[in-house]
Biotite code that builds the C-alpha atoms (Angstrom):
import biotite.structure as struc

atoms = struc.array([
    struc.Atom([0.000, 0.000, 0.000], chain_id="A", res_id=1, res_name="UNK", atom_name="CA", element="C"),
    struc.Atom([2.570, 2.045, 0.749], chain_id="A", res_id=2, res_name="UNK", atom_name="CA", element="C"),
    struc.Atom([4.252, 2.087, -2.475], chain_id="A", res_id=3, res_name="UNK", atom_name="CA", element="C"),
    struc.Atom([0.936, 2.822, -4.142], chain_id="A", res_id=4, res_name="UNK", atom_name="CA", element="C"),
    struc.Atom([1.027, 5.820, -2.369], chain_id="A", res_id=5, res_name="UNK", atom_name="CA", element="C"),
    struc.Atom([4.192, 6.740, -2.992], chain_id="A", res_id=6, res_name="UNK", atom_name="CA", element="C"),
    struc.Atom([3.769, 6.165, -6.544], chain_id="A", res_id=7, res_name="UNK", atom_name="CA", element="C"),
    struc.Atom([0.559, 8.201, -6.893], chain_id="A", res_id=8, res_name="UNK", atom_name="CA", element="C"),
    struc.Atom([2.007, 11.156, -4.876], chain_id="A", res_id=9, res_name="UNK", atom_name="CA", element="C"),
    struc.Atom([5.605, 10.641, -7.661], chain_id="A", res_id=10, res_name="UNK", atom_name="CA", element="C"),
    struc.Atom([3.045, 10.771, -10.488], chain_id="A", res_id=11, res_name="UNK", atom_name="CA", element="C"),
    struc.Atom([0.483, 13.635, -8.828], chain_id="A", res_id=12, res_name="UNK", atom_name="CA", element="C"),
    struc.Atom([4.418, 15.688, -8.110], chain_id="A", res_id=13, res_name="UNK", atom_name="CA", element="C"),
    struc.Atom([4.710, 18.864, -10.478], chain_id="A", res_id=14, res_name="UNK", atom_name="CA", element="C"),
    struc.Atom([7.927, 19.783, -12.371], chain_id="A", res_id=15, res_name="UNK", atom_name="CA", element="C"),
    struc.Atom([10.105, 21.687, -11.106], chain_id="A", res_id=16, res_name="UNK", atom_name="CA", element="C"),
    struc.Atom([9.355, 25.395, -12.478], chain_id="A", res_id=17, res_name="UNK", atom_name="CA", element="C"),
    struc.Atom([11.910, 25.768, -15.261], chain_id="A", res_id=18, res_name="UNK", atom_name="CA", element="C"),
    struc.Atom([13.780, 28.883, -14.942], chain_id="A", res_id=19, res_name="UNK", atom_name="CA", element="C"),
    struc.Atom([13.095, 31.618, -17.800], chain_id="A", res_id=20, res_name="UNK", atom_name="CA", element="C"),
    struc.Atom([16.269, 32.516, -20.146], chain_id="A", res_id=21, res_name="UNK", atom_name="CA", element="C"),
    struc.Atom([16.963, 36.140, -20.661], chain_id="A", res_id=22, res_name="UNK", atom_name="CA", element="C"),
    struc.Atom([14.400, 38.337, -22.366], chain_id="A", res_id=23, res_name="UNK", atom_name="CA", element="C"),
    struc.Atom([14.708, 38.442, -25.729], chain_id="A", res_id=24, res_name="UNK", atom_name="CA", element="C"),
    struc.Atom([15.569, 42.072, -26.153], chain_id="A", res_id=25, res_name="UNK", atom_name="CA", element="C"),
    struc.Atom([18.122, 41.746, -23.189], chain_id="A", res_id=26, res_name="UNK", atom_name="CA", element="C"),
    struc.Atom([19.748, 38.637, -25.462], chain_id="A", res_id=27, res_name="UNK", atom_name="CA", element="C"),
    struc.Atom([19.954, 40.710, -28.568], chain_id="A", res_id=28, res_name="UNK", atom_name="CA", element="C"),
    struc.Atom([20.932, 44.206, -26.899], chain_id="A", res_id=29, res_name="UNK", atom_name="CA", element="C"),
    struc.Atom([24.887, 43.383, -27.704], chain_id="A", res_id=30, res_name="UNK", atom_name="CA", element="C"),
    struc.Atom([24.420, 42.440, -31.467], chain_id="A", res_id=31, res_name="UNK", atom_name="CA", element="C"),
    struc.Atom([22.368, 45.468, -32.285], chain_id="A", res_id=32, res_name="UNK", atom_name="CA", element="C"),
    struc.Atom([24.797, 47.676, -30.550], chain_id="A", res_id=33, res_name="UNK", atom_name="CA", element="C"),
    struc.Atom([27.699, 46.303, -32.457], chain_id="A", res_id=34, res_name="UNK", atom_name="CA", element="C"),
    struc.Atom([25.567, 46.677, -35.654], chain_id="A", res_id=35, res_name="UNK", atom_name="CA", element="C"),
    struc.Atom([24.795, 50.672, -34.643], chain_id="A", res_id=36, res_name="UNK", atom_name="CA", element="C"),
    struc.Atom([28.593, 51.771, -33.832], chain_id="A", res_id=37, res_name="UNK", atom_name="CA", element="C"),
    struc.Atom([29.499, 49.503, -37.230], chain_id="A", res_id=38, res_name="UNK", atom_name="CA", element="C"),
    struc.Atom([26.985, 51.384, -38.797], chain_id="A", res_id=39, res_name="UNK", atom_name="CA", element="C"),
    struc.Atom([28.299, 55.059, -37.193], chain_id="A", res_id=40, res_name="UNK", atom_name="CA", element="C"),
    struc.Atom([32.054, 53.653, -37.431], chain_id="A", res_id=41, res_name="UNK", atom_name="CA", element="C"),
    struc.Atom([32.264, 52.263, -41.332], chain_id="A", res_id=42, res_name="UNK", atom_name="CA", element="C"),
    struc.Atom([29.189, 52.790, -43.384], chain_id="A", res_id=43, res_name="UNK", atom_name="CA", element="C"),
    struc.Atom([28.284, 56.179, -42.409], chain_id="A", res_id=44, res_name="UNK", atom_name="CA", element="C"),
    struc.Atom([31.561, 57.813, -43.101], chain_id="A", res_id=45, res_name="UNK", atom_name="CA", element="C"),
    struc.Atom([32.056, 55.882, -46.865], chain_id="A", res_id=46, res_name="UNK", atom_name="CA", element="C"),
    struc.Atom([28.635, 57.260, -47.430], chain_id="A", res_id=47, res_name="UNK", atom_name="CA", element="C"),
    struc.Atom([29.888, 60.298, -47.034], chain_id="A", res_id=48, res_name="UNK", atom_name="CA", element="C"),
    struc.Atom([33.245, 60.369, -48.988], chain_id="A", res_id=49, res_name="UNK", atom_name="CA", element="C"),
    struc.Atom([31.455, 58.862, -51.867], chain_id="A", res_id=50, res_name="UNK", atom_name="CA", element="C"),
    struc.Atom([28.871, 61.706, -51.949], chain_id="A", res_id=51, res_name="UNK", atom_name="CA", element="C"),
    struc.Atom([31.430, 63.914, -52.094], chain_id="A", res_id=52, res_name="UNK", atom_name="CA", element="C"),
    struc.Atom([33.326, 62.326, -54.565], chain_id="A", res_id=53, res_name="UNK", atom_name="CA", element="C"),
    struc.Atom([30.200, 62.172, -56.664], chain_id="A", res_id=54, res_name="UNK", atom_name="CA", element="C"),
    struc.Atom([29.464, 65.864, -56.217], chain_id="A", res_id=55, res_name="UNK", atom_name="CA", element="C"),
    struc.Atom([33.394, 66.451, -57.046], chain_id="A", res_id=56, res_name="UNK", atom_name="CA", element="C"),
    struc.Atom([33.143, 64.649, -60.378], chain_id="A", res_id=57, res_name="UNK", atom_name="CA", element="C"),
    struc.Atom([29.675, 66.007, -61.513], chain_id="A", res_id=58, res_name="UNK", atom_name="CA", element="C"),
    struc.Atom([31.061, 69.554, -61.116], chain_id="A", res_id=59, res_name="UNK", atom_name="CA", element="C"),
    struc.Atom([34.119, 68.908, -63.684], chain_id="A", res_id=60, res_name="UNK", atom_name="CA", element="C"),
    struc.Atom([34.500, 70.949, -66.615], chain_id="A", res_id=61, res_name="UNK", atom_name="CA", element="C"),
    struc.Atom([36.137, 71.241, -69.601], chain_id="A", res_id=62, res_name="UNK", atom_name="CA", element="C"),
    struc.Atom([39.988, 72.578, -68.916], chain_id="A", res_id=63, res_name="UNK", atom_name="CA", element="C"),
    struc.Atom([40.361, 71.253, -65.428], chain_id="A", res_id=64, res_name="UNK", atom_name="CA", element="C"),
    struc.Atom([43.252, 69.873, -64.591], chain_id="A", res_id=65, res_name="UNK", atom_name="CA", element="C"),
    struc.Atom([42.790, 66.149, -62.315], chain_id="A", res_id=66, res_name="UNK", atom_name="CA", element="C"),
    struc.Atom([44.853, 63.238, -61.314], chain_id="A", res_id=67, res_name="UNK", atom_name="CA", element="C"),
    struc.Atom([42.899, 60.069, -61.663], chain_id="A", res_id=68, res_name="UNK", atom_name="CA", element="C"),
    struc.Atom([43.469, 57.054, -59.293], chain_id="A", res_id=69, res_name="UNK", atom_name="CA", element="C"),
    struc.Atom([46.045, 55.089, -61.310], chain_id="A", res_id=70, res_name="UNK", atom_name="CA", element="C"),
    struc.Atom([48.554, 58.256, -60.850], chain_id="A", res_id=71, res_name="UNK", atom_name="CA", element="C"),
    struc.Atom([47.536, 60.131, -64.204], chain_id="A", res_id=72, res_name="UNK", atom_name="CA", element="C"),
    struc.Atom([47.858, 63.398, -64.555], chain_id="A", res_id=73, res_name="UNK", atom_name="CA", element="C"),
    struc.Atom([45.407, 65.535, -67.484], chain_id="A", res_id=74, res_name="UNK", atom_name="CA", element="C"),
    struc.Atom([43.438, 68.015, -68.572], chain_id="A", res_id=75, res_name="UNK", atom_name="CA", element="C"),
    struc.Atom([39.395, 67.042, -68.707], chain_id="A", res_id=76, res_name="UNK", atom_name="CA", element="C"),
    struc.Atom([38.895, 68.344, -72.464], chain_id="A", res_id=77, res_name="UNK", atom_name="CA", element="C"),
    struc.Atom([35.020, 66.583, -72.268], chain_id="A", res_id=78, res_name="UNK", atom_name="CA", element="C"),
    struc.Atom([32.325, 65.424, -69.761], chain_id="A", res_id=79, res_name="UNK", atom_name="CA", element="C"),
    struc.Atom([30.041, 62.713, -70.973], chain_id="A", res_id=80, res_name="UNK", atom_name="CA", element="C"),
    struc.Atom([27.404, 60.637, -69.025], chain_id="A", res_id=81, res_name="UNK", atom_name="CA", element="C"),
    struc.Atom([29.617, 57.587, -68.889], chain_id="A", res_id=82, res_name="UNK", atom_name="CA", element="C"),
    struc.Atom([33.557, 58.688, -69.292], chain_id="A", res_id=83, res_name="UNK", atom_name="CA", element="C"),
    struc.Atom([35.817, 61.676, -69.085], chain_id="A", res_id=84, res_name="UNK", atom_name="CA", element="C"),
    struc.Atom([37.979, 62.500, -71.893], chain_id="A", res_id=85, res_name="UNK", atom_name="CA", element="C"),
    struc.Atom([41.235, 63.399, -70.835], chain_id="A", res_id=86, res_name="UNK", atom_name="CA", element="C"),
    struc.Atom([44.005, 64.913, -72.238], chain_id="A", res_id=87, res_name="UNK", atom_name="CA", element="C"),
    struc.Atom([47.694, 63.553, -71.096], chain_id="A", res_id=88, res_name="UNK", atom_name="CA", element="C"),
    struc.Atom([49.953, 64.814, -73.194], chain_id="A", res_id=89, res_name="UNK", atom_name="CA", element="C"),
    struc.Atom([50.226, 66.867, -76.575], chain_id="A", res_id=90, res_name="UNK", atom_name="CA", element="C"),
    struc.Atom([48.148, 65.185, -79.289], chain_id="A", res_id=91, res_name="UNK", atom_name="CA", element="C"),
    struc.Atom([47.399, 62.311, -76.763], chain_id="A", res_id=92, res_name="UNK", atom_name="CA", element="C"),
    struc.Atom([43.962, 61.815, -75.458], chain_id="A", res_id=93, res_name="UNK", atom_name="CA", element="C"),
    struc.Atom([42.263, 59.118, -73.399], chain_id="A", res_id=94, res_name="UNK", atom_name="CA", element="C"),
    struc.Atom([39.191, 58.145, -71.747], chain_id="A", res_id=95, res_name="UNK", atom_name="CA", element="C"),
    struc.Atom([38.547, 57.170, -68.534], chain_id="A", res_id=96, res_name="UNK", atom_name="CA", element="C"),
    struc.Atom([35.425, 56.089, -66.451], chain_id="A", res_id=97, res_name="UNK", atom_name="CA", element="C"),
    struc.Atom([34.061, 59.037, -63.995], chain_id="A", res_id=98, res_name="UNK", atom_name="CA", element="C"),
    struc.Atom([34.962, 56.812, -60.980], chain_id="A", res_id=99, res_name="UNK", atom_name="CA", element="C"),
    struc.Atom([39.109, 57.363, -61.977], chain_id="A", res_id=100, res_name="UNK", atom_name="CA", element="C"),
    struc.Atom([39.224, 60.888, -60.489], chain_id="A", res_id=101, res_name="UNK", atom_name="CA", element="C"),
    struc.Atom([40.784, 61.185, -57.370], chain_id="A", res_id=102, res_name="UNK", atom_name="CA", element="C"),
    struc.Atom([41.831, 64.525, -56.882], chain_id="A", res_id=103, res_name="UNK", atom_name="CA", element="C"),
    struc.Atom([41.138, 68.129, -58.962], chain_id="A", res_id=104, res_name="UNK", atom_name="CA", element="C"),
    struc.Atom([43.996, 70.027, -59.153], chain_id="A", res_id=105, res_name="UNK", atom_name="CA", element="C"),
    struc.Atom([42.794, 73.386, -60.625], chain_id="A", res_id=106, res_name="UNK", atom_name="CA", element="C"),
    struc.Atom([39.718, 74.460, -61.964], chain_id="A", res_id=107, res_name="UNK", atom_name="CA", element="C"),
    struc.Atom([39.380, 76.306, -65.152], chain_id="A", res_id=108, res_name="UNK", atom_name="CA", element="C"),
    struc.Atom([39.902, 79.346, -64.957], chain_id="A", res_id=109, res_name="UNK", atom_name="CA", element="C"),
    struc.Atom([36.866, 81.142, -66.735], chain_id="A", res_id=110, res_name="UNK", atom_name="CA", element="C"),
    struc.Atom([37.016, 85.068, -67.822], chain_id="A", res_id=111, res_name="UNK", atom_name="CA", element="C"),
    struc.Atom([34.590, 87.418, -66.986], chain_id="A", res_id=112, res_name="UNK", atom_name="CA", element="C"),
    struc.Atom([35.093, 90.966, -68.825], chain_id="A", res_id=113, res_name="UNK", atom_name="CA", element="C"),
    struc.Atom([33.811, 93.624, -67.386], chain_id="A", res_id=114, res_name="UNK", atom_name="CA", element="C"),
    struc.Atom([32.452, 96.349, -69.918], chain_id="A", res_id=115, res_name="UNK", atom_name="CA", element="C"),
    struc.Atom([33.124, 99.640, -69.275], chain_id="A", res_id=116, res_name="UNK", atom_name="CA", element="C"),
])
């Protein structure tokens, strides 16, 4: 008899309470902070510089001198949508994609007369 009721007081037992993990938010806190100050550290800066690059290039003219990214040094003699013609030496012209120009040295110069 006893072990009947031991065995009906075993099967009658509840679990144990199982202890609750961390929240959710509290587990994924770290990994969205990383992906914030990777965010303020990498992408937002290269954003940035590439903006500016873009605005650099779009404002080229005709007679500016530039140095593109493979060390070349010219004269922009024409802007087109997809390529920048640039002249490199005397009778010696080449094209190169808008995404080559790394630096403008000097803008043209352009002449304003003044009538008197």
């Amino acid at each position: 008899m006893m072990t009947v009721n031991l065995v009906m007081m075993l099967a009658q037992a509840q679990a144990p309470a199982q202890s609750r993990g961390p929240n959710l938010l509290t587990a994924l806190f770290p990994f969205i902070l990383v992906l914030i100050i990777f965010w303020l550290i990498i992408v937002l800066p290269q954003q940035r510089r590439q903006k500016k690059h873009m605005q650099m290039v779009e404002s080229l003219k005709p007679g500016d001198r530039i140095i593109t990214s493979g060390g070349i040094f010219g004269t922009v003699m024409g802007v087109y949508p997809d390529r920048i013609e640039l002249k490199i030496a005397a009778n010696v012209k080449i094209d190169i994609t808008k995404n080559a120009v790394a630096v403008i040295l000097e803008r043209q110069k352009t002449e304003t007369k003044t009538e008197s």
